[in-house]
C-alpha positions as CSV (number, residue, x, y, z in Angstrom):
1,X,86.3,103.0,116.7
2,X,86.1,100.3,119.3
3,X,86.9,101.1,122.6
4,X,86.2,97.7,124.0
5,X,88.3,96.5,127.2
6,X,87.6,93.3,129.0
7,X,86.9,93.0,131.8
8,X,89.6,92.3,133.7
9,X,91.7,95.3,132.2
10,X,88.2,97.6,133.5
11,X,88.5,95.8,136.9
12,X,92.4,96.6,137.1
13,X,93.3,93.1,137.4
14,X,95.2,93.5,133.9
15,X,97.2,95.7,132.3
16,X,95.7,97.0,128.6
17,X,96.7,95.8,125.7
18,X,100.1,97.9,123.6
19,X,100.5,98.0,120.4
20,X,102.7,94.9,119.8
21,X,105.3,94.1,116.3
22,X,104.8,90.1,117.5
23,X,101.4,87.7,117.1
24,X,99.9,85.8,120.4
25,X,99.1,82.1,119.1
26,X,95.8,83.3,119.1
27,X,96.2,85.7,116.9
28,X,98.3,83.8,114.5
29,X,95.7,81.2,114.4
30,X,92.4,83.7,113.6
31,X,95.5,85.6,110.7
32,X,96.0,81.6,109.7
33,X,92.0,81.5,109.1
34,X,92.1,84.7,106.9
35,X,94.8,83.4,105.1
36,X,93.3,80.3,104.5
37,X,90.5,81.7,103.2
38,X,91.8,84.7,100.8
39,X,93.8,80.8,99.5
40,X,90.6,79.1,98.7
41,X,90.0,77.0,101.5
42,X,86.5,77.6,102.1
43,X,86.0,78.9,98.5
44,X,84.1,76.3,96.7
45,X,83.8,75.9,93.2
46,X,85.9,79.1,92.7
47,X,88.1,78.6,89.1
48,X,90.6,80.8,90.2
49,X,94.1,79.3,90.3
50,X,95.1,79.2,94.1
51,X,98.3,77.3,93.2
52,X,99.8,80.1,91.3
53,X,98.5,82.3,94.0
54,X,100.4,80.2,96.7
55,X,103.4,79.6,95.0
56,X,104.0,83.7,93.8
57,X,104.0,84.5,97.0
58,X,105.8,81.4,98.8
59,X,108.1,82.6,96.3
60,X,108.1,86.2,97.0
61,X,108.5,86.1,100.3
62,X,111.2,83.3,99.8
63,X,109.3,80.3,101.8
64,X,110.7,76.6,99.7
65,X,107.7,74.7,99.6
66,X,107.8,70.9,98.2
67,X,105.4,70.5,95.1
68,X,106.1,67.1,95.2
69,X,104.6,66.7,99.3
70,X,101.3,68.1,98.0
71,X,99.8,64.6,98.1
72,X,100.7,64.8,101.9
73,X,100.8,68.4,102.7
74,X,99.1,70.9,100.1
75,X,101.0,73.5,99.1
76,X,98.7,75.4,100.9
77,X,99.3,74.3,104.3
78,X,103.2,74.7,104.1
79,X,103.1,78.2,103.6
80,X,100.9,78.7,106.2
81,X,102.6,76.4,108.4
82,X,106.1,78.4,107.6
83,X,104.2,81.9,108.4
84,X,103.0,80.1,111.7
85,X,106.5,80.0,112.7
86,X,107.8,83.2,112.4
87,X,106.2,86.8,112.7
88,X,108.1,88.8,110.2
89,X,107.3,85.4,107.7
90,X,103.7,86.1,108.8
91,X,103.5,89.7,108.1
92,X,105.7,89.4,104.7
93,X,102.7,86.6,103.9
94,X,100.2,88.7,104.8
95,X,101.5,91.7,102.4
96,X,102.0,89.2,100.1
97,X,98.9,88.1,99.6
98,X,96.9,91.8,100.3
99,X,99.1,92.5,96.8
100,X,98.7,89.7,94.7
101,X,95.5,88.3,95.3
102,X,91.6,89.1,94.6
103,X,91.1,89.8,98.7
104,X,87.9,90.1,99.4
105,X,88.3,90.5,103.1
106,X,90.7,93.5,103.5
107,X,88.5,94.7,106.1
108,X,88.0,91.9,108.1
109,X,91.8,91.6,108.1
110,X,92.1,95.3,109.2
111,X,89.9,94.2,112.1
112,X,92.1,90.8,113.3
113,X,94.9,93.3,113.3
114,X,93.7,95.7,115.5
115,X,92.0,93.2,117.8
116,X,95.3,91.6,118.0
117,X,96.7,95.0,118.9
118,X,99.3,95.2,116.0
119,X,101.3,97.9,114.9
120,X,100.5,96.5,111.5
121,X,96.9,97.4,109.6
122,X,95.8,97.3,105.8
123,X,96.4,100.2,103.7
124,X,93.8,102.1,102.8
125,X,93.9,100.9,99.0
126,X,93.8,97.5,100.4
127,X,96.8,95.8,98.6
128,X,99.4,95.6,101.2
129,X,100.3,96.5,105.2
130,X,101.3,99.5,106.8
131,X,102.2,100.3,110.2
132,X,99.7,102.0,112.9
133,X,99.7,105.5,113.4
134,X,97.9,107.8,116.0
135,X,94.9,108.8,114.6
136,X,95.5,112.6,114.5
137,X,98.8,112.3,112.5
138,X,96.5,110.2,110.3
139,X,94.0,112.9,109.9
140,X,96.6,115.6,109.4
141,X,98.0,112.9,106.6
142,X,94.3,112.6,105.2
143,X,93.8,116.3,105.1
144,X,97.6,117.0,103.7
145,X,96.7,114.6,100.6
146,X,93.0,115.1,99.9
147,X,93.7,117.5,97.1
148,X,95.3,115.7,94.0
149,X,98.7,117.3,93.2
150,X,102.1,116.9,93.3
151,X,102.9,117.4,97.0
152,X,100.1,115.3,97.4
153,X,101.8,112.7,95.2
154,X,105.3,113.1,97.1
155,X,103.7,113.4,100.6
156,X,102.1,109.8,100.4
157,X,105.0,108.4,99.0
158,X,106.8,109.6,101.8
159,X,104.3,108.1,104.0
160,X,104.1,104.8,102.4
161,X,107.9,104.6,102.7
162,X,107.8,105.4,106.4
163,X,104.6,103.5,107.6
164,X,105.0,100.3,105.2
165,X,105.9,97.3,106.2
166,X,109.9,97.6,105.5
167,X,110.2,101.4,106.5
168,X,112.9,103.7,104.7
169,X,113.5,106.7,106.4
170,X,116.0,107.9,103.9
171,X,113.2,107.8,101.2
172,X,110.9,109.2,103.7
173,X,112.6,112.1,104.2
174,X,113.4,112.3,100.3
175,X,109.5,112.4,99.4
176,X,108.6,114.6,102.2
177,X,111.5,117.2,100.7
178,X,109.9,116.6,96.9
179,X,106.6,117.5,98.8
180,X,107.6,120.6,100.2
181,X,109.3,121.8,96.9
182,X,106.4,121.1,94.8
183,X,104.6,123.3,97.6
184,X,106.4,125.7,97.5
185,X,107.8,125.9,93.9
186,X,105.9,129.0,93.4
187,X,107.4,131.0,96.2
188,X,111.3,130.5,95.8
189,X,112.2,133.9,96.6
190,X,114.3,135.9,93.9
191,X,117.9,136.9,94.6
């Protein structure tokens, strides 16, 4: 864990950073530079097929880009330049891309994030966002579904659909029910 401060938050001259749902334009510029990357940017020589990449998820997340404008602006840079714009666009790109591409970077993403104090972090597969918990609920979650069965099925289902990045707390509360039932399945008491 890094407990870094700077200085000025040590020295009382600042107030600490909170856990914030919105990017500084620093931080959208250093998630910009992931993004551009995990797109191909600085991947020379690579074969994969960024295009597709872009466009699935331009697509997904419902950003129009302009095919024809890739002479001028690649396709590339108009996503990025729509996610630049708006923080739920951002985040929905971010998911986007954690899902459907070959990241290589998850953790370096998990790291901009938390620097950037965001509620947001990557799941611990890697293939999409979740929101920030404190760390002993995490644990306790950890613990709950280190043994593979049922519950432990239902319980991180019921997580995923309360920490994701579009939480449903009906669904939630539906998985964490499943959970307890598969628990306790065995000890329905007899009439």
């Amino acid at each position: 864990m890094n407990d870094w401060q700077r200085l000025s938050v040590r020295d009382g001259r600042r107030t600490p950073a909170t856990l914030s749902e919105n990017f500084s334009p620093a931080a959208t510029r250093s998630l910009v530079y992931w993004l551009e990357g995990e797109m191909g940017y600085r991947t020379a020589g690579s074969t994969f097929d960024f295009d597709r990449l872009i466009m699935s998820i331009a697509l997904v997340c419902d950003i129009e880009l302009n095919p024809s404008r890739a002479y001028e602006v690649s396709l590339m840079r108009q996503l990025l330049n729509a996610a630049s714009r708006d923080d739920d666009l951002m985040l929905d790109v971010l998911d986007a891309t954690l899902s459907k591409s070959v990241a290589r970077t998850q953790k370096q993403l998990r790291v901009l994030l938390r620097d950037a104090a965001s509620v947001w972090t990557v799941r611990e597969d890697g293939r999409g966002l979740i929101r920030r918990v404190d760390g002993t609920a995490e644990a306790a979650y950890r613990d709950a579904t280190s043994v593979q069965d049922q519950a432990s099925v239902e319980l991180s289902e019921a997580w995923l659909a309360l920490y994701g990045p579009t939480p449903n707390y009906s669904d939630a509360w539906d998985h964490a029910i499943k959970a307890m039932e598969a628990l306790l399945g065995p000890y329905r008491c007899s009439e």
